[in-house]
C-alpha positions in Angstrom: 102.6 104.2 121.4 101.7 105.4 118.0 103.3 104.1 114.5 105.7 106.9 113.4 106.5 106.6 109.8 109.8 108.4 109.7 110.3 109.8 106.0 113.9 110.4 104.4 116.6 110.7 102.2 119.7 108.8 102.1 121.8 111.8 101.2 120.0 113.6 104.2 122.2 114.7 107.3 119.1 115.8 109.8 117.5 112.5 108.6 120.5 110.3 110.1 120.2 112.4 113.6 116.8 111.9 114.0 117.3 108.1 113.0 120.1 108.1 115.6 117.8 110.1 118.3 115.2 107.5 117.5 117.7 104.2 117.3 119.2 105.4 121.0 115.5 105.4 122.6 115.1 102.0 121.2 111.6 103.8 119.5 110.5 101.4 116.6 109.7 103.3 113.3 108.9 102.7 109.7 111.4 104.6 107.4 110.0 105.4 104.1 112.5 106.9 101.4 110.4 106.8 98.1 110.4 110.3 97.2 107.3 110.1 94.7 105.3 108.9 97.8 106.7 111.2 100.1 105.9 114.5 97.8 102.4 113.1 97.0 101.8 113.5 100.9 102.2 117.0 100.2 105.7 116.7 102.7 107.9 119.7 102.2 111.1 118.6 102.9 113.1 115.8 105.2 113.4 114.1 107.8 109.5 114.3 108.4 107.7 112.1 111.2 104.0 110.5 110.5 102.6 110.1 113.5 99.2 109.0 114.2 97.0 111.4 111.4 99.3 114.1 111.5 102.9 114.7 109.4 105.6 116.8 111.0 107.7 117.9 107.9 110.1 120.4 109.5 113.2 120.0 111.1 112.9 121.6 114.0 109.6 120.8 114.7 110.5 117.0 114.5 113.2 117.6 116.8 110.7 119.7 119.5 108.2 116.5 118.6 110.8 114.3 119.7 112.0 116.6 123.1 108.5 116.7 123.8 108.4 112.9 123.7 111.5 112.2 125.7 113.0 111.1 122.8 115.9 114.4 122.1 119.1 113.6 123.0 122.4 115.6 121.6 125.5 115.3 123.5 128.5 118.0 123.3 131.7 117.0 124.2 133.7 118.9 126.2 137.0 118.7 124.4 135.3 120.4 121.4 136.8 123.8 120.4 134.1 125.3 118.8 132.6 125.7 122.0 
């Protein structure tokens, strides 16, 4: 497998789901929160995934990266309302 170099904030929501995603497939990663660095990769916005040569800085493409990987899990319970 590839190093993925997870980038984030600590005030991010989506960043602490695709941590979680990542954390419950046991997939190591690097997390880089330095956001200096992160803008001077030209990366748009958070969570974004480094992969190999190529950055994924968009939400829903990190999460179709990760289905595509086996990696997307979100669980719904049952007893929620807002169903």
């Amino acid at each position: 497998m590839e190093q993925i170099i997870l980038y984030t904030s600590d005030t991010c929501h989506r960043c602490k789901v695709v941590k979680e995603m990542l954390d419950m497939h046991s997939v190591p990663y690097t997390e880089v929160t330095d956001r200096d660095y992160i803008m001077g990769l030209g990366v748009e916005g958070v969570p974004a995934i480094e992969v190999g040569d190529k950055i994924i800085d968009n939400y829903i493409s990190v999460l179709a990266w990760l289905k595509k990987h086996g990696y997307y899990s979100f669980e719904v319970s049952d007893d929620d309302e807002s169903i």
